[in-house]
Backbone bond lengths (Angstrom), bond angles and torsions (degrees), N, CA, C in turn:
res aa  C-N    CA-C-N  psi(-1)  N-CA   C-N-CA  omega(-1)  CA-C   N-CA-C  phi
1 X - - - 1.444 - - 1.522 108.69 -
2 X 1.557 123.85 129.31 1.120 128.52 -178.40 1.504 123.63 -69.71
3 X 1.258 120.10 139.57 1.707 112.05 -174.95 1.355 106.35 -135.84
4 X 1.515 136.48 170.77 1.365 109.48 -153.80 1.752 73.01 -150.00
5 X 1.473 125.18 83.80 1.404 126.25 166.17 1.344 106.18 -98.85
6 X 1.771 140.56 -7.85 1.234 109.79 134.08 1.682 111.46 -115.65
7 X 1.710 91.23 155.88 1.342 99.55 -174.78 1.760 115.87 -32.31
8 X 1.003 134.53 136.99 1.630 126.07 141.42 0.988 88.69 99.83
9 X 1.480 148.84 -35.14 1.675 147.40 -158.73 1.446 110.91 -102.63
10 X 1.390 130.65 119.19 1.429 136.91 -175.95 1.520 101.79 -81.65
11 X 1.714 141.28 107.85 1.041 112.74 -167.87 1.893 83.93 -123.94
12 X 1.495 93.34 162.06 1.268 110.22 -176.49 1.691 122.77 -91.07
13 X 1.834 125.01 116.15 1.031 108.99 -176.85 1.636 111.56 -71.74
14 X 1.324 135.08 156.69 1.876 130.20 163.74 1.276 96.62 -126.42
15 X 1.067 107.04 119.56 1.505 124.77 163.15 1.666 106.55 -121.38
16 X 1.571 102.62 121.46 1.767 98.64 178.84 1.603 94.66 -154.13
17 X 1.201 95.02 134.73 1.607 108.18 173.94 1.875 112.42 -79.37
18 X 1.864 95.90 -16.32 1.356 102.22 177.51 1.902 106.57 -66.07
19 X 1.340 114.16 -17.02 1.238 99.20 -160.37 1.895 119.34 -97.07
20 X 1.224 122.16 143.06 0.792 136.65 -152.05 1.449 103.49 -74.71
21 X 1.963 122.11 138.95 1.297 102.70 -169.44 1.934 108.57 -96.33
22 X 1.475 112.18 158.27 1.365 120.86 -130.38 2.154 88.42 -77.82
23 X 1.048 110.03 168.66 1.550 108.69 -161.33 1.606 95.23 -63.83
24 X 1.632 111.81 -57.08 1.498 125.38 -165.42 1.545 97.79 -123.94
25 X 1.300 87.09 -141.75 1.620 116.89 -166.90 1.429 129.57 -151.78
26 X 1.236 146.62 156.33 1.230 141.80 122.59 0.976 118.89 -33.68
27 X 1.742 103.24 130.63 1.383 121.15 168.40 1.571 104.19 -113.35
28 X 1.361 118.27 131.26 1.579 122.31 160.66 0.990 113.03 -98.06
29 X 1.497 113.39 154.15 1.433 125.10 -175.97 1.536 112.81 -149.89
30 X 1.084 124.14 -177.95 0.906 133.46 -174.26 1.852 128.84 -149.77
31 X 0.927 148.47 149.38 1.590 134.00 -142.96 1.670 95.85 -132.12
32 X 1.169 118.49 106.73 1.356 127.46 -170.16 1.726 88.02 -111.53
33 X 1.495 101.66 121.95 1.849 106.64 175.15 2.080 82.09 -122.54
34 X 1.419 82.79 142.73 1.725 100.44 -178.91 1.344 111.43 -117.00
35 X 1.341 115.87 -1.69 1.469 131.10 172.44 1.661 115.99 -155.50
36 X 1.369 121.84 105.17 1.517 117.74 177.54 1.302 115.82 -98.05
37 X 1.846 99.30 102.46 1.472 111.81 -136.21 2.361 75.81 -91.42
38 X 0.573 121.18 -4.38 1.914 118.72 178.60 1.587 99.01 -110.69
39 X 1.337 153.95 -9.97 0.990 151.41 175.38 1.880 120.03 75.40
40 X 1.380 86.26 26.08 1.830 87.78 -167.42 1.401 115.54 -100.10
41 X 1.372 122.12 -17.40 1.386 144.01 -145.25 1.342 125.34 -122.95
42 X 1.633 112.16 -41.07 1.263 139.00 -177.18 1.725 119.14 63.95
43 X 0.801 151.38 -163.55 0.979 155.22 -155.29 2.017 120.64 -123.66
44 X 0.900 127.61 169.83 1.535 131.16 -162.28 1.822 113.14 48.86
45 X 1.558 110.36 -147.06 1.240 84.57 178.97 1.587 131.55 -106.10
46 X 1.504 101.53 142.95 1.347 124.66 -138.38 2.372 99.77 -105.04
47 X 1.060 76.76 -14.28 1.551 78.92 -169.31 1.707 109.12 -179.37
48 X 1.495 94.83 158.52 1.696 96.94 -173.41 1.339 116.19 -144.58
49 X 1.447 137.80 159.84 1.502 113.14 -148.55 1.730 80.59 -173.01
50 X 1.354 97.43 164.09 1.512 132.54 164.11 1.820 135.51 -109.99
51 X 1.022 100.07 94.19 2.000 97.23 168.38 1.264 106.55 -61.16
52 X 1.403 129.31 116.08 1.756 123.28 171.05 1.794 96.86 -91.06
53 X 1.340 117.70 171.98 1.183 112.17 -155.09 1.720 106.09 -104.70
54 X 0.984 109.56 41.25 1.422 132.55 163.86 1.939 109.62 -102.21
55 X 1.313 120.62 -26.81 1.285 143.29 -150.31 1.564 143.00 49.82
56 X 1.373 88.52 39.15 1.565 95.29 177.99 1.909 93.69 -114.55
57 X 1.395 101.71 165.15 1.338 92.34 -178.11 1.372 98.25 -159.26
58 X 1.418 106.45 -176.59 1.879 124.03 -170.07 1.565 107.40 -126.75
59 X 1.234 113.16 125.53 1.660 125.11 164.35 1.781 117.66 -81.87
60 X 1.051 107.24 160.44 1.386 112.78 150.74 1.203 126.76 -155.90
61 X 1.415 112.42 137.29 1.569 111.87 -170.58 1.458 111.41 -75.94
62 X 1.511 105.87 142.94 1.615 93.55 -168.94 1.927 106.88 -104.12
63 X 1.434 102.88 62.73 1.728 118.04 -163.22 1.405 87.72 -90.98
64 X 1.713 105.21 171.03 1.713 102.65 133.83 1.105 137.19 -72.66
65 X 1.682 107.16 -28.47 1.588 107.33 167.44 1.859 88.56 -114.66
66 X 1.905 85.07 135.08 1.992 83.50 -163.77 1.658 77.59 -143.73
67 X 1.513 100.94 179.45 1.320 116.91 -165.96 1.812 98.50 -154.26
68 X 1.485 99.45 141.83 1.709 89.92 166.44 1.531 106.77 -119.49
69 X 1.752 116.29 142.71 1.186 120.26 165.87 1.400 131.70 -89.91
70 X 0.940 112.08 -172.00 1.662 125.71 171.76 1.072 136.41 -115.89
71 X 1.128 151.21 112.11 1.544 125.14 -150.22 1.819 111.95 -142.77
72 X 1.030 134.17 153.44 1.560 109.42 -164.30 1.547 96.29 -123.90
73 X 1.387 117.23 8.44 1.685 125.95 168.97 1.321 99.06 -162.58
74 X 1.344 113.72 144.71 1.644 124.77 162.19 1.780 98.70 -63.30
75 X 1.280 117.09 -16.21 1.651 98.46 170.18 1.282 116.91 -67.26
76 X 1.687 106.97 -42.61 1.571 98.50 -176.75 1.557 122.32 -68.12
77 X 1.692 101.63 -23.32 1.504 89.20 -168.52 1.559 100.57 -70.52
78 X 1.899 106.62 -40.30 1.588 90.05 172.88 1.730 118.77 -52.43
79 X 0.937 123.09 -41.29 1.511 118.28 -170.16 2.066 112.69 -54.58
80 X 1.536 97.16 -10.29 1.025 98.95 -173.47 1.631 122.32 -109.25
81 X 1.208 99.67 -20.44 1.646 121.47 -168.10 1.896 107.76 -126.07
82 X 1.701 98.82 -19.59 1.337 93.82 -174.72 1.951 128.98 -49.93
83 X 1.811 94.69 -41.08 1.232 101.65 173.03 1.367 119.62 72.47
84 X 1.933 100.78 35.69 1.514 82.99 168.65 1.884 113.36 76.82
85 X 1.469 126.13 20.19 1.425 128.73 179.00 1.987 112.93 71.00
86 X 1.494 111.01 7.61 1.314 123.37 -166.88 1.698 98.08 -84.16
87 X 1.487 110.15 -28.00 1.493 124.81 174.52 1.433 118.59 -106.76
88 X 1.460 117.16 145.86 1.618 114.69 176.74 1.743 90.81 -145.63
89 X 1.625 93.96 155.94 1.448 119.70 165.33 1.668 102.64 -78.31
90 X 1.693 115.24 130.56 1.464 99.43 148.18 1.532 103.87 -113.46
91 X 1.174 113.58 145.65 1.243 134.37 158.76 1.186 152.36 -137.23
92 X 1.476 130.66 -170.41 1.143 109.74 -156.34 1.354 85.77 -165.64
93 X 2.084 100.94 151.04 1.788 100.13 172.27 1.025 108.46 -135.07
């Protein structure tokens, strides 16, 4: 049965008991910096993001002018944003 949750687009509900349930999950998170050791970011939380269950995942800065990344391990994004242990993931499953 058709449902119209975005404007203009007819999208299709699937409901099947045939279908197999999915391996994992999404994980959300969120980017807690306790020191903004470059001054761009500020401090508490700064941005929030998703692990899809492949393990690569997406950030977003939580600015007015913000940007989202790409990331192909939560290592790299830490390797990139970690800062030296000044940043942590919180999460949740």
């Amino acid at each position: 049965m058709p449902f119209t949750d975005f404007p203009g687009r007819s999208v299709q509900r699937l409901i099947s008991p045939s279908l197999a349930p999915l391996p994992s999950k999404i994980i959300p998170f969120y980017v807690l910096r306790h020191a903004d050791i470059n001054g761009n970011s500020g401090q508490g939380i700064v941005a929030e993001g998703v692990i899809f269950s492949n393990g690569k995942c997406v950030m977003q800065w939580l600015h007015d002018i913000s940007s989202v990344a790409f990331f192909n391990s939560v290592n790299d994004l830490m390797a990139i944003h970690g800062h030296n242990g000044k940043t942590v993931l919180l999460m949740w499953q």
